[in-house]
C-alpha positions as CSV (number, residue, x, y, z in Angstrom):
1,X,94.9,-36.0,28.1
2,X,97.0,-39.1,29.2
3,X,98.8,-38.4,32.4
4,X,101.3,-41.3,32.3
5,X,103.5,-43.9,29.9
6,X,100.7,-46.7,29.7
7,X,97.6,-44.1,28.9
8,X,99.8,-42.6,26.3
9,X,100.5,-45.7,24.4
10,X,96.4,-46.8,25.0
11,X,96.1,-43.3,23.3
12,X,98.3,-44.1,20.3
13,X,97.1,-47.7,19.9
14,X,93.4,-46.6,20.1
15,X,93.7,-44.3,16.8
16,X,95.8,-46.3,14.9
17,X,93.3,-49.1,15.7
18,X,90.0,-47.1,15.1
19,X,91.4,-46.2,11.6
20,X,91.8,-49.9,10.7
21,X,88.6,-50.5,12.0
22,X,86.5,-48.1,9.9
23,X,89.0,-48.7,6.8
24,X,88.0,-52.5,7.2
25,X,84.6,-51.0,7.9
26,X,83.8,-49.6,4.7
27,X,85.5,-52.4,3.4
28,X,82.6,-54.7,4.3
29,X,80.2,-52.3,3.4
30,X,81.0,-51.9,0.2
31,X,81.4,-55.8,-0.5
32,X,77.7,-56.1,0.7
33,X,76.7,-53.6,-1.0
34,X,78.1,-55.1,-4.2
35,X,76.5,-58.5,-3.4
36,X,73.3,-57.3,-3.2
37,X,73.0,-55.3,-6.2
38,X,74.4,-58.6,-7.8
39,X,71.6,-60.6,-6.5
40,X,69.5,-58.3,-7.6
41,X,70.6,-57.6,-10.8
42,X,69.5,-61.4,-11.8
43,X,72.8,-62.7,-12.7
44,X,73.4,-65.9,-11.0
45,X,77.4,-66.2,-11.6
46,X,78.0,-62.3,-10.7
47,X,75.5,-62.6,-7.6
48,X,77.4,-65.8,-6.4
49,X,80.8,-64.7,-7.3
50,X,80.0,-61.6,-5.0
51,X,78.3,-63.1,-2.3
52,X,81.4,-65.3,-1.8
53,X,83.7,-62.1,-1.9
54,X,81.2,-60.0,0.9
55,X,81.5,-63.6,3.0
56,X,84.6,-63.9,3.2
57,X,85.3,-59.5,4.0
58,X,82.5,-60.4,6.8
59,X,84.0,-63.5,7.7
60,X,87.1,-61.3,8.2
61,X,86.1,-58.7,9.8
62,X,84.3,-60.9,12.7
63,X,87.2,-63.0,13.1
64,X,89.5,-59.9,13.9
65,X,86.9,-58.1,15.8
66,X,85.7,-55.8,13.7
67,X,82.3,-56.8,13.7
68,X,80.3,-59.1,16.7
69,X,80.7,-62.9,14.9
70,X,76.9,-62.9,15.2
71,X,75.9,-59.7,13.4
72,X,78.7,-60.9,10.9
73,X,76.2,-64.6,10.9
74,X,73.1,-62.5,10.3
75,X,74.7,-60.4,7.2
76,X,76.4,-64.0,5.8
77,X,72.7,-65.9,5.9
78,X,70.8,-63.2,4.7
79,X,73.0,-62.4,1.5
80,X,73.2,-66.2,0.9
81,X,69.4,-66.1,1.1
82,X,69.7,-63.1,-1.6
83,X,72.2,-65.1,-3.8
84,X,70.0,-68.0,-4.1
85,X,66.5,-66.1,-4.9
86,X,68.8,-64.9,-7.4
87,X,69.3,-68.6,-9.4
């Protein structure tokens, strides 16, 4: 438990900020998720339209320190890899 002003606040900030975190979290996952299927799915227009969406939510997430920019750089190449085995 937090024994003084400062460690309360850290306290309060650190659950409000976990629950963004894993809200934004999910949000990625389920944008990648959605790209993949696309690309696998065949259809060039849904898996390019989706890989653009789960870009930018990764793009995002890295930028606000969600994710580490380079896992965020790993996930962009290899769903743009997906997209384009999908033309």
């Amino acid at each position: 438990m937090a024994n003084h002003k400062s460690a309360e606040k850290r306290a309060r900030q650190t659950v409000r900020r976990n629950l963004l975190n894993r809200a934004a979290r999910q949000a990625i996952r389920t944008a990648v998720k959605q790209a993949e299927t696309a690309a696998t799915s065949g259809d060039a227009t849904a898996a390019l339209t989706a890989q653009r969406a789960a870009e930018s939510a990764l793009a995002r997430g890295a930028s606000k320190g969600t994710l580490h920019w380079r896992t965020a750089a790993r996930k962009i190449s290899r769903l743009a890899k997906k997209a384009k085995a999908a033309k």
